[in-house]
Residue frames as a rotation matrix with the C-alpha (Angstrom) as fourth column:
UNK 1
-0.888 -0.322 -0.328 20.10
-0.288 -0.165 0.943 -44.35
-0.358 0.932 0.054 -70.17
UNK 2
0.105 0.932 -0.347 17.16
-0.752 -0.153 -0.641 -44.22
-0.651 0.328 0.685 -72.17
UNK 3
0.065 0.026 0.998 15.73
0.496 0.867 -0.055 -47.91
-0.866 0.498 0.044 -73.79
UNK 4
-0.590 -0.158 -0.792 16.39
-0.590 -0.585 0.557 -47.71
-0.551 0.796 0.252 -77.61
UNK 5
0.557 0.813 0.169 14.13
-0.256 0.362 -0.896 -49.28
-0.790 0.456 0.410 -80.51
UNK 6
-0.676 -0.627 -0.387 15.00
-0.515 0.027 0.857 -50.95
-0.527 0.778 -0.341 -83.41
UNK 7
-0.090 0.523 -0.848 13.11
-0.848 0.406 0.341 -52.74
0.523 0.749 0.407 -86.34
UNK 8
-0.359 -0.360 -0.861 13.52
-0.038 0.927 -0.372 -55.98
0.933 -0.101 -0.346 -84.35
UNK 9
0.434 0.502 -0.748 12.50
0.532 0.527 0.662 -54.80
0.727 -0.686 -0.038 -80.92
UNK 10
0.887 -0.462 0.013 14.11
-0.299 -0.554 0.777 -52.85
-0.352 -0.693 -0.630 -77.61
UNK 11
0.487 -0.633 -0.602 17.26
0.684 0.705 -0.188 -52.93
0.544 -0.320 0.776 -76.81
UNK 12
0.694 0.694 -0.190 18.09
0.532 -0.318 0.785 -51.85
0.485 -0.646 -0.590 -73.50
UNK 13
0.567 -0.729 -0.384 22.11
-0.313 -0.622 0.717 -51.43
-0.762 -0.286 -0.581 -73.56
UNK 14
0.523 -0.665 -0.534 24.15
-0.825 -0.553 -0.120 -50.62
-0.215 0.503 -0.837 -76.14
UNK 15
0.769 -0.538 0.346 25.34
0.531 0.838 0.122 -53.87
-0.356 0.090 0.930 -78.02
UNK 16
-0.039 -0.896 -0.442 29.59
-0.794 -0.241 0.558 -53.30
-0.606 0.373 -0.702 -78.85
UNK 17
0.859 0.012 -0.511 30.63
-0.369 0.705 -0.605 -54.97
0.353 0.709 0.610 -81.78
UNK 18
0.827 -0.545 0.138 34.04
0.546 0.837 0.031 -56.92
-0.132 0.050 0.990 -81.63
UNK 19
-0.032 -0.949 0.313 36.16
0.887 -0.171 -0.429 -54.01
0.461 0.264 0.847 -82.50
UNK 20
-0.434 0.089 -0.897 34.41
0.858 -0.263 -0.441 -51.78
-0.275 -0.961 0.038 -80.04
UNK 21
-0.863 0.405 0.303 32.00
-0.314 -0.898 0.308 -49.98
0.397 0.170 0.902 -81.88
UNK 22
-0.501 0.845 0.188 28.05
-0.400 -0.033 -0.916 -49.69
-0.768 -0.534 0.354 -81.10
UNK 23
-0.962 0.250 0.106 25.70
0.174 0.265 0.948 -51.54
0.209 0.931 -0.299 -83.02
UNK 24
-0.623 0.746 0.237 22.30
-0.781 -0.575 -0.244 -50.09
-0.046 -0.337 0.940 -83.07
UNK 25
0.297 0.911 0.286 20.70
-0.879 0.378 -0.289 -53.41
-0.372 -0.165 0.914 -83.32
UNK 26
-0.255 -0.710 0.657 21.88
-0.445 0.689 0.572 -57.19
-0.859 -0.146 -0.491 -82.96
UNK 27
0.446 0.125 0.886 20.41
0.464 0.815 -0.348 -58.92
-0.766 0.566 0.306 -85.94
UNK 28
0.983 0.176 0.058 22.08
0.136 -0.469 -0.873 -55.87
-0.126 0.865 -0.485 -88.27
UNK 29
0.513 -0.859 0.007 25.54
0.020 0.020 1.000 -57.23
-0.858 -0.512 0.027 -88.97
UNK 30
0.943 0.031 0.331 25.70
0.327 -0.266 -0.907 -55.81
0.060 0.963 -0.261 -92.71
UNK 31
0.150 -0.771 -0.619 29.19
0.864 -0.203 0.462 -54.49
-0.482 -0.603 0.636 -93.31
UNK 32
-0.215 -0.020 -0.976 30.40
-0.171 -0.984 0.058 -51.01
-0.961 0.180 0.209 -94.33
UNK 33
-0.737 -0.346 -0.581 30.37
-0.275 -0.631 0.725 -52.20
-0.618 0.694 0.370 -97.68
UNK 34
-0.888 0.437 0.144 27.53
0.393 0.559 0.730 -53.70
0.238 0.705 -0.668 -98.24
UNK 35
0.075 0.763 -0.642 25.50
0.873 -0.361 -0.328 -50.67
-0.482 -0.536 -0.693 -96.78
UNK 36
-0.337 -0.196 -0.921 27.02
-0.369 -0.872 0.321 -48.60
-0.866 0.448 0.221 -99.16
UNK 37
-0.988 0.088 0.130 26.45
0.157 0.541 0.826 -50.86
0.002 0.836 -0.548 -101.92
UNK 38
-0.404 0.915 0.012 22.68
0.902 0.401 -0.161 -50.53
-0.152 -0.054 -0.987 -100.74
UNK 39
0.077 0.295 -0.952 22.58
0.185 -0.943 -0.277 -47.10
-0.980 -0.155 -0.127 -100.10
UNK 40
-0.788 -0.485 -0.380 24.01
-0.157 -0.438 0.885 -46.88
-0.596 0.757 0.268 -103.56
UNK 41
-0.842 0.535 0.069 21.39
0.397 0.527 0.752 -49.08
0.366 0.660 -0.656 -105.39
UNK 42
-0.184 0.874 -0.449 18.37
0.796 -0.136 -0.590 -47.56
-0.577 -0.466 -0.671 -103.48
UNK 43
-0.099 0.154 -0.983 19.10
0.194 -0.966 -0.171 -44.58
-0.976 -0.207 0.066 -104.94
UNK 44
-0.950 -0.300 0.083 19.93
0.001 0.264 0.964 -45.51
-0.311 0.917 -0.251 -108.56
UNK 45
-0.619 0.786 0.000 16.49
0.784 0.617 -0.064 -47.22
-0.050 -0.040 -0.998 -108.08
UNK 46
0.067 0.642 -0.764 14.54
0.619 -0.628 -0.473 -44.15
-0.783 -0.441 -0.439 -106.76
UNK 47
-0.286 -0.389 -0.875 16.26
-0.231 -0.859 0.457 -41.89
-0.930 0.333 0.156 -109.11
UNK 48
-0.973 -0.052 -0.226 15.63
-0.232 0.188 0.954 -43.73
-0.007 0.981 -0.195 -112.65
UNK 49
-0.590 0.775 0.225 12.21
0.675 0.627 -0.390 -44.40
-0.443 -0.078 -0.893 -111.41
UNK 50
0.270 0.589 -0.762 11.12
0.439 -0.779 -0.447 -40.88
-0.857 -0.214 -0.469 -111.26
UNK 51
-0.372 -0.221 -0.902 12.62
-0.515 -0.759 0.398 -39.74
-0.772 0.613 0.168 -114.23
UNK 52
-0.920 0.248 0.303 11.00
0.386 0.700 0.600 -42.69
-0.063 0.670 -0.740 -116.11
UNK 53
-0.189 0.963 0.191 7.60
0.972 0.211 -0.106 -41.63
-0.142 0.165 -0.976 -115.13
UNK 54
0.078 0.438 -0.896 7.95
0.209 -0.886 -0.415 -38.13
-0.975 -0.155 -0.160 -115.51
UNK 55
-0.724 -0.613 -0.316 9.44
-0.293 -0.141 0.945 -38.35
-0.624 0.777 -0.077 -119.01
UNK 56
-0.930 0.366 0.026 7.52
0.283 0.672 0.684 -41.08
0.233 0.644 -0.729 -120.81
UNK 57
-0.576 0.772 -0.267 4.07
-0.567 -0.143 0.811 -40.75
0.588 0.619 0.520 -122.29
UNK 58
-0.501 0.431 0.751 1.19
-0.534 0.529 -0.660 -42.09
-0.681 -0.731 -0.034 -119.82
UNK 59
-0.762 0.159 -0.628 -0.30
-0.552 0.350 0.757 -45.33
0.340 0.923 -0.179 -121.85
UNK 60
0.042 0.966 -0.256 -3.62
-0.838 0.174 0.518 -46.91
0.545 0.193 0.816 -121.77
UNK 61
-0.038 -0.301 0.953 -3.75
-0.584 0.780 0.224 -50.30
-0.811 -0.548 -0.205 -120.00
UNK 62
0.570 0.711 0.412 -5.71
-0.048 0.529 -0.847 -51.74
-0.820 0.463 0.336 -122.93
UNK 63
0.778 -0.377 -0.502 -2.92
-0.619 -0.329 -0.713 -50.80
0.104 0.866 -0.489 -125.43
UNK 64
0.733 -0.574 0.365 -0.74
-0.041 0.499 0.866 -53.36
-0.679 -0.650 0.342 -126.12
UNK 65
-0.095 -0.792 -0.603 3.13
-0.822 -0.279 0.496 -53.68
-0.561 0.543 -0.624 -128.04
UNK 66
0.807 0.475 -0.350 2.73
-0.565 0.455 -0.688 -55.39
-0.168 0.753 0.636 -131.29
UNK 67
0.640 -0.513 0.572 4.27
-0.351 0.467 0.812 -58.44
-0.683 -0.721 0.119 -131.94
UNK 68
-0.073 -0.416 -0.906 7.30
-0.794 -0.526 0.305 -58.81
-0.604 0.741 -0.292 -134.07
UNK 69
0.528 0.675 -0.516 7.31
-0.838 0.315 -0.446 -60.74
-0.139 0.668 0.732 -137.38
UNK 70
0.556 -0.415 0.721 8.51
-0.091 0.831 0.549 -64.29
-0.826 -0.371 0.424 -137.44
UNK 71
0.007 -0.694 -0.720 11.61
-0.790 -0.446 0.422 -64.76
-0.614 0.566 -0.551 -139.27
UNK 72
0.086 0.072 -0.994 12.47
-0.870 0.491 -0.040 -67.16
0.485 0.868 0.105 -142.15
UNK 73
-0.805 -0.551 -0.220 13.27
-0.426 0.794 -0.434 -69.94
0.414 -0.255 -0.874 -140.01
UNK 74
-0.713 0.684 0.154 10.42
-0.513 -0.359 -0.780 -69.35
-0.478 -0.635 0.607 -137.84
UNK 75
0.149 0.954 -0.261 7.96
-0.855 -0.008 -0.518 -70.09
-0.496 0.300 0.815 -140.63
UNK 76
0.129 -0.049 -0.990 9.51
-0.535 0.837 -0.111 -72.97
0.835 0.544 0.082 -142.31
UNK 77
-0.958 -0.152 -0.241 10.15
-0.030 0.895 -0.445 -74.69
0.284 -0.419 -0.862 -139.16
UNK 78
-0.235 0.951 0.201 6.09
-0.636 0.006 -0.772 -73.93
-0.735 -0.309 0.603 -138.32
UNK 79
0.224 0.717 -0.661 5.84
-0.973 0.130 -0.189 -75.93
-0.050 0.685 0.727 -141.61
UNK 80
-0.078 -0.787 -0.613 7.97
-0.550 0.546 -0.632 -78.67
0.832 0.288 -0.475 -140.90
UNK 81
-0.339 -0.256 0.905 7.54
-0.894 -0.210 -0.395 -79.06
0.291 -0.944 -0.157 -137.29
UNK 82
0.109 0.642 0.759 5.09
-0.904 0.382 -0.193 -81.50
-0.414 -0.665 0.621 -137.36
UNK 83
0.757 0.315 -0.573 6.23
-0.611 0.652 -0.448 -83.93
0.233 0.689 0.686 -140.05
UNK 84
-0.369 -0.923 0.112 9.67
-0.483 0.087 -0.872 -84.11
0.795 -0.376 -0.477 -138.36
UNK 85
-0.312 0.027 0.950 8.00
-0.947 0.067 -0.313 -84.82
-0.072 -0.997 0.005 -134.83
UNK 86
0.713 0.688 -0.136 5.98
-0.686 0.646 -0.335 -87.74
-0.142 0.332 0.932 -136.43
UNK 87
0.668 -0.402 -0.626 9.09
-0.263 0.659 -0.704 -89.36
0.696 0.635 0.335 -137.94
UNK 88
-0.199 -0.611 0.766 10.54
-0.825 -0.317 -0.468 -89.34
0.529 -0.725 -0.441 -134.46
UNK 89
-0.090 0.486 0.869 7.88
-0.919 0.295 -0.261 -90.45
-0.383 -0.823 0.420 -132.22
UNK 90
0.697 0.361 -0.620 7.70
-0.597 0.771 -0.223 -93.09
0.397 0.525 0.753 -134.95
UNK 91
0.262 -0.904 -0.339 10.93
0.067 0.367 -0.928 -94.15
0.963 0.220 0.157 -133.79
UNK 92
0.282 0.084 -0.956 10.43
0.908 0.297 0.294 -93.97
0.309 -0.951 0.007 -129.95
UNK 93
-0.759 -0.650 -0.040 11.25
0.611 -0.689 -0.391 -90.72
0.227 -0.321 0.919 -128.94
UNK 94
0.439 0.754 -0.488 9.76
0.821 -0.115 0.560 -88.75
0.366 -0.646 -0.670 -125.78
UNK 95
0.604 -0.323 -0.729 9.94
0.701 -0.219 0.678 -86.30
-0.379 -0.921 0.094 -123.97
UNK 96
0.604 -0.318 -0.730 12.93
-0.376 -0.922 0.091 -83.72
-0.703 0.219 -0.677 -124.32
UNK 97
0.083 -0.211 0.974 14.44
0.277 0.944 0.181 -86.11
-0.957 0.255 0.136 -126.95
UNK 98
-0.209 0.458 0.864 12.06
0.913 0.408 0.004 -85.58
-0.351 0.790 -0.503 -128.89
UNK 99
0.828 0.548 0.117 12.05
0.550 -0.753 -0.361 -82.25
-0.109 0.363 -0.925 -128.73
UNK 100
0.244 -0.946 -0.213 15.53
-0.389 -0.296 0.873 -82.01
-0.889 -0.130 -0.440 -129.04
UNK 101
-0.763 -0.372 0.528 16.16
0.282 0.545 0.790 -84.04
-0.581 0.752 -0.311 -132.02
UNK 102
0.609 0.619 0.496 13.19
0.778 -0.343 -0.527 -82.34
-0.156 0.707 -0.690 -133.78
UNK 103
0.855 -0.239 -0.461 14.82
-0.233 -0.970 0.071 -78.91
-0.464 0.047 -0.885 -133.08
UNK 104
-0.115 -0.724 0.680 18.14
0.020 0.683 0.730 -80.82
-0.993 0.098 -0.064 -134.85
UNK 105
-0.398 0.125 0.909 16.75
0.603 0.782 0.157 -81.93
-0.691 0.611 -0.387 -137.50
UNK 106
0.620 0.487 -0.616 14.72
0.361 -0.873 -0.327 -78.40
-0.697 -0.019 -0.717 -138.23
UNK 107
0.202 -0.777 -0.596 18.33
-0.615 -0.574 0.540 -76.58
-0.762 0.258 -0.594 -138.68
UNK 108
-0.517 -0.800 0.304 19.72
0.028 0.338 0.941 -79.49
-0.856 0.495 -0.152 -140.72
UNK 109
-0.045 0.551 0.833 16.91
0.891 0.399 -0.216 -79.11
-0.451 0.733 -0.509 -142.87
UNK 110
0.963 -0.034 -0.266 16.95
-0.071 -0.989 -0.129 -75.38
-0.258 0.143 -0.955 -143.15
UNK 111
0.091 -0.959 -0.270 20.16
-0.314 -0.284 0.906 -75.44
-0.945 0.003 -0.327 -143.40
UNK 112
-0.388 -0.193 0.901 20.17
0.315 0.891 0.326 -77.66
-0.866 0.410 -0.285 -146.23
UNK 113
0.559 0.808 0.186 17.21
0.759 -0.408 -0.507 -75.79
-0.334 0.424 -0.842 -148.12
UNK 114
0.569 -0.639 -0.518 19.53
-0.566 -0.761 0.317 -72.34
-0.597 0.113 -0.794 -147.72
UNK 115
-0.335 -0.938 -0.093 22.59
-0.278 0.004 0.961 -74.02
-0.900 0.347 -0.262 -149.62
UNK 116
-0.388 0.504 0.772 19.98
0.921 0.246 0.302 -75.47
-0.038 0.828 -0.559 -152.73
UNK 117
0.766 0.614 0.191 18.56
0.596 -0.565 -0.571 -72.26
-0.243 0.551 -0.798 -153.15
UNK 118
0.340 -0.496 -0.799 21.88
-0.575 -0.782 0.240 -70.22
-0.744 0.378 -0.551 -153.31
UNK 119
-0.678 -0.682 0.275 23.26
0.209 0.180 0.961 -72.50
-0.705 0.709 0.020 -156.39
């Protein structure tokens, strides 16, 4: 009988598995369904690549996706951020603490702000 090859190296007879099939190579003890599962996903993969790049618009490297605009919170806690951290650190707080209990405080202040402007 002719030596076989595998990814791993010879092998020179025919390993049986346990229920008396052939395995084509001892370290590959994947079962049926997780070789379909692969086989499945390879392809998905292969397939949605190619239709991505044939579809879509080739783009510059140099072009980049603009970045969106920062919402209301966003900007009032950019104004706020730092008088809040002060009144912390004043008060011992490190670390994620502190950067917890700023982010805390933030909302309750925003929050606050929102209910005085709707009356």
């Amino acid at each position: 009988m002719a030596t076989r090859r595998c990814k791993n190296g010879k092998l020179k007879n025919p390993v049986r598995t346990r229920t008396g099939g052939k395995r084509i190579c001892k370290k590959k003890r994947s079962s049926r369904k997780t070789r379909r599962r692969n086989r499945s996903r390879s392809r998905s993969r292969s397939r949605s690549r190619s239709r991505s790049r044939s579809r879509s618009p080739s783009r510059s490297p140099t072009r980049r996706s603009r970045k969106r605009k920062l919402n209301v919170y966003m900007i009032f806690a950019q104004k706020h951020r730092k008088t809040v951290m002060n009144k912390y650190k004043k008060k011992g707080y490190t670390g994620r603490r502190l950067i917890g209990s700023t982010g805390k405080e933030l909302g309750r202040l925003y929050r606050a702000q929102k209910k005085r402007s709707m009356k």
